[in-house]
C-alpha positions as CSV (number, residue, x, y, z in Angstrom):
1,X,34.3,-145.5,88.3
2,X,34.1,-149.3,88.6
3,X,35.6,-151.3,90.9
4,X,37.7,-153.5,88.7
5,X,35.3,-156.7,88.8
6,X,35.1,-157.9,85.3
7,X,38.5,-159.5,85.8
8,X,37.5,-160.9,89.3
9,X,35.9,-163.9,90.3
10,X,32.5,-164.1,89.2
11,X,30.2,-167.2,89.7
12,X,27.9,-168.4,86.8
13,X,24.3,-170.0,87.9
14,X,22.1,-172.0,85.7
15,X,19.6,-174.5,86.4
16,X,17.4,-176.8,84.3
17,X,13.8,-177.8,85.7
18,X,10.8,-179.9,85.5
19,X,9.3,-176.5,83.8
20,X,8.5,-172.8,83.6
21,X,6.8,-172.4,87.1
22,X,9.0,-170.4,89.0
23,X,6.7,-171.2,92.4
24,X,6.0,-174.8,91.4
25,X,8.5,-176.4,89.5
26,X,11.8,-178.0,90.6
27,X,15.4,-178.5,89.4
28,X,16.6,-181.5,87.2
29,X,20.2,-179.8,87.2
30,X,22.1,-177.6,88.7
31,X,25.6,-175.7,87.4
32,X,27.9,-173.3,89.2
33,X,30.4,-172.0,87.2
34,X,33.4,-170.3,88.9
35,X,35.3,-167.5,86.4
36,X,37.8,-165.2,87.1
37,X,39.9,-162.9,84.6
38,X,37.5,-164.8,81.7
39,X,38.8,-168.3,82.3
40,X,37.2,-171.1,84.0
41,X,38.8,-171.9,87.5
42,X,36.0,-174.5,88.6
43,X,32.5,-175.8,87.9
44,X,29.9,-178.1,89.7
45,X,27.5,-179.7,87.7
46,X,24.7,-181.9,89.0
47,X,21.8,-184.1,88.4
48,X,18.9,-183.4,91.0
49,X,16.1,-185.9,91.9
50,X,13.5,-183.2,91.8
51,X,11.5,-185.6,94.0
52,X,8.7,-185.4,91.3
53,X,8.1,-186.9,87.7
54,X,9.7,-184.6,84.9
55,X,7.1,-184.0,82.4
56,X,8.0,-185.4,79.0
57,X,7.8,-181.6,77.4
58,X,10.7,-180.9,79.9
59,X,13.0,-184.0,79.2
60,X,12.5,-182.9,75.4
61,X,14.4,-180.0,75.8
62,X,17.1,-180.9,78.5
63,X,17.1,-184.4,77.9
64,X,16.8,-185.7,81.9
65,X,14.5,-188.3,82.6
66,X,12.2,-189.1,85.4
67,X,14.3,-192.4,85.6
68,X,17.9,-190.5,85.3
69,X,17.3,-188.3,87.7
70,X,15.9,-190.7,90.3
71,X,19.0,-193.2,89.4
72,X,21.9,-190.3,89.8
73,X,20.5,-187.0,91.6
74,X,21.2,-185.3,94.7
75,X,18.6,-185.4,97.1
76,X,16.1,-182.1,96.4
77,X,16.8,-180.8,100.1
78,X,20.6,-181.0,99.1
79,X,20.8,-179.4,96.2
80,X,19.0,-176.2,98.0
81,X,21.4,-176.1,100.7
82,X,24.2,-176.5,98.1
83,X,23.8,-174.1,96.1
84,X,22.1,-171.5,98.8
85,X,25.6,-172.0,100.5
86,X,27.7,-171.0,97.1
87,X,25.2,-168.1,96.6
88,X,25.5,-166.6,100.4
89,X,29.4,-167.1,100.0
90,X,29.7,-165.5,96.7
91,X,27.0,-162.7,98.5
92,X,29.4,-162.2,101.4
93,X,32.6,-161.9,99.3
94,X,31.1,-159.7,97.0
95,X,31.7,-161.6,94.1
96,X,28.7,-161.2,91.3
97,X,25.9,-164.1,90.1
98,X,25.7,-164.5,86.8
99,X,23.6,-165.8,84.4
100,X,20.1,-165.7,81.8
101,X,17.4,-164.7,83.6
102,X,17.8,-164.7,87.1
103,X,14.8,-164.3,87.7
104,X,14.0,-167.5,86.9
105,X,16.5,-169.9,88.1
106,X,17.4,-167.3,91.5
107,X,13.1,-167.3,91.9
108,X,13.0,-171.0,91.7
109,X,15.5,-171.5,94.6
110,X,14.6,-168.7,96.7
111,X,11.1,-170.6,96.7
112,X,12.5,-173.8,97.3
113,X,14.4,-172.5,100.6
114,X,11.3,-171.0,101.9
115,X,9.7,-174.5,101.8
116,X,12.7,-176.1,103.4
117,X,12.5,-174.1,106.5
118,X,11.0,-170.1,105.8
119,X,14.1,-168.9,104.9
120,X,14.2,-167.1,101.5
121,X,17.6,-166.0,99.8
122,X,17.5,-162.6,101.4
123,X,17.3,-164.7,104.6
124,X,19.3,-166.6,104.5
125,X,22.0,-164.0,103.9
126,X,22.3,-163.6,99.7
127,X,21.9,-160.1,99.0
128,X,23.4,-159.7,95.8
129,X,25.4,-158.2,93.6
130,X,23.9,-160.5,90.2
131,X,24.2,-160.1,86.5
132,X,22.0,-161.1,84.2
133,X,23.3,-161.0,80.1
134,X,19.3,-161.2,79.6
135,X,18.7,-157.8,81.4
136,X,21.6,-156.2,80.3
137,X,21.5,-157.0,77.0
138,X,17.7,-155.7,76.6
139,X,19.0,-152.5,78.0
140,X,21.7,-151.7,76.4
141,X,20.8,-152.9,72.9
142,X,17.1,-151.9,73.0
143,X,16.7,-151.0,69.6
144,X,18.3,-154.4,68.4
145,X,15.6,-156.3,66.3
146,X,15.2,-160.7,66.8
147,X,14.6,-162.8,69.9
148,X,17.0,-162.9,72.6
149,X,17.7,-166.1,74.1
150,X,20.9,-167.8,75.7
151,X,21.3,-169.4,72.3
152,X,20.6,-166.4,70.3
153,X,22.7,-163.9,72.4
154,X,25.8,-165.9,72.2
155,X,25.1,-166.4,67.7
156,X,25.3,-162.2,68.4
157,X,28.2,-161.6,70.5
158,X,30.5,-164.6,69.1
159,X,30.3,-167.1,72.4
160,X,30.8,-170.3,71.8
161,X,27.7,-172.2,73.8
162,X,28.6,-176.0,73.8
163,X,25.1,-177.4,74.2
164,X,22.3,-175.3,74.5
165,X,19.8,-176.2,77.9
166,X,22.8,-178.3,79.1
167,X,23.0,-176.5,82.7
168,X,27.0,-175.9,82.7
169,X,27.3,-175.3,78.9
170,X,24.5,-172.6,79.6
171,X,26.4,-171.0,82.5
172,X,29.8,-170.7,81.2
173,X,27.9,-169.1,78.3
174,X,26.5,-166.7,80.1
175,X,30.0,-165.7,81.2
176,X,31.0,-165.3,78.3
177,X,27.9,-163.2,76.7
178,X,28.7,-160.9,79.8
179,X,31.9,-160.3,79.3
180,X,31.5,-159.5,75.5
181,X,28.7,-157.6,76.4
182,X,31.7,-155.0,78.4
183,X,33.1,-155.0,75.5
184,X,30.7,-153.9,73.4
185,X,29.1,-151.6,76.3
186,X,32.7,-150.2,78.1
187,X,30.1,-148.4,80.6
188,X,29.4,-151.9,81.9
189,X,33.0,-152.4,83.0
190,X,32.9,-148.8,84.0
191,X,29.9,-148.7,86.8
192,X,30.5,-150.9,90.2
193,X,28.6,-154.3,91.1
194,X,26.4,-152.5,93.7
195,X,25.5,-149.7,90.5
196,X,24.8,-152.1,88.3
197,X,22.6,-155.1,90.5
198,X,20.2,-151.7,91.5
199,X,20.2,-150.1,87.9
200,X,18.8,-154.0,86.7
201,X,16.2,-153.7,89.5
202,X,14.7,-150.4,87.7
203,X,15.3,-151.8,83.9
204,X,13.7,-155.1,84.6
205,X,10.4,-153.1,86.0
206,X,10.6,-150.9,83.0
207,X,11.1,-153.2,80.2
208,X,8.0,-155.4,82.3
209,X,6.0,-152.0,82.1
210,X,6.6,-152.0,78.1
211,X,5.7,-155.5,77.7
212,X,2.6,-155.6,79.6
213,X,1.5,-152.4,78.1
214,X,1.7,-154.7,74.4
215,X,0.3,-157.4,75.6
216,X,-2.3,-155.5,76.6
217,X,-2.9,-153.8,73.4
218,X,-2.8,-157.3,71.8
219,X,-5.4,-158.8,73.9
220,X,-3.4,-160.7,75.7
221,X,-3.4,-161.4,79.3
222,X,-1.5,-158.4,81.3
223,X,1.6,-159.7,83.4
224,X,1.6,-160.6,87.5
225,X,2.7,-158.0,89.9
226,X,5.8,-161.0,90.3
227,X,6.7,-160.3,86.9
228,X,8.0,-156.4,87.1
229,X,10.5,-158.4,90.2
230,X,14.1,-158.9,89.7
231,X,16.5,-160.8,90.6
232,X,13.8,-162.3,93.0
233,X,9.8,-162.8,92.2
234,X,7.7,-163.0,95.2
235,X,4.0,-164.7,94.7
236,X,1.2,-162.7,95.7
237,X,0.2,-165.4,98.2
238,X,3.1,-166.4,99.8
239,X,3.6,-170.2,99.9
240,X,3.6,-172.7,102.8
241,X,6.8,-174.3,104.1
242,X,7.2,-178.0,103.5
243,X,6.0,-180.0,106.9
């Protein structure tokens, strides 16, 4: 049986970024929701100076400027440490990440810690447990026809999402899409944190395994090795630390 978590504290993760690179890109903003028995307790939200211009396709959909986030951001180094700290912490009390595909935003800053000094996630002392409404929600609703982003998830399961690729709207949301996601799926509730981060591991992989095999029957170009990873993608050539 579970371990009575859903009612715990839980810590929502989101981050918006100069764009879809998990190895390259960087963050414009950063949110870290803090939840516990479904209602907010606390929240950190934050512009970041990514140290680099944000492409105009990127401030289209978040709305941050090159200009904005050079005026008002943390410091790129700062931001890593921040919110590597709040992830080890959460790691060490056992208290689940959540969020919409992990294995994006956790990817980006596991890369971004390397550069600062070699030190992933794992490193540094984060091992878990996470949730990801993206993962889960594939799983356990497989058959379910229509795409499945933050925005789309939340129109399914009733959550009200403030303002969509706003970094703190998107992570309370993703709160909330887990959480109604037990509801819908009691099992969820049911298994513990340690059961669930490992079953996500093997689902991820699978679903990857599906997907490539259409893409590949479409003539599309077959997925990365990176790509069956979750909650962490490591590049095939590692990548240097900063000097």
């Amino acid at each position: 049986m579970g371990d009575g978590w859903l009612d715990g504290p839980m810590t929502g993760f989101d981050l918006e970024t100069t764009g879809v690179d998990r190895f390259g890109d960087r963050p414009v903003s950063l949110a870290l929701v803090h939840m516990v028995g479904g209602a907010v307790v606390a929240r950190r939200v934050a512009i970041v100076d990514p140290g680099c211009e944000v492409p105009a396709a990127a401030t289209a959909i978040h709305g941050i400027t090159t200009e904005h986030a050079r005026a008002v951001g943390m410091p790129l180094e700062q931001a890593v440490e921040l919110l590597s700290g709040e992830l080890v912490a959460a790691s060490e009390r056992g208290e689940p990440v959540v969020g919409m595909r992990l294995d994006f935003d956790v990817t980006i800053l596991d890369t971004l810690c390397r550069q600062v000094d070699g030190r992933g996630l794992a490193q540094r002392g984060w091992n878990g447990p996470a949730l990801d409404a993206g993962v889960l929600d594939r799983r356990l609703d497989r058959f379910r026809r229509g795409r499945r982003t933050l925005s789309h998830l939340c129109e399914h399961y009733g959550v009200a999402l403030a303002e969509a690729h706003d970094a703190g709207a998107d992570a309370e949301a993703a709160l909330g899409v887990l959480r109604a996601l037990a509801r819908r799926f009691p099992a969820i509730a049911a298994s513990t944190l340690e059961d669930l981060h490992g079953a996500q591991v093997h689902w991820h992989r699978e679903w990857a395994a599906s997907y490539d095999r259409c893409r590949r029957g479409s003539g599309l170009p077959p997925l990365e090795p990176e790509d069956y990873l979750w909650p962490i993608a490591v590049p095939a050539q590692p990548l240097a630390t900063a000097s």
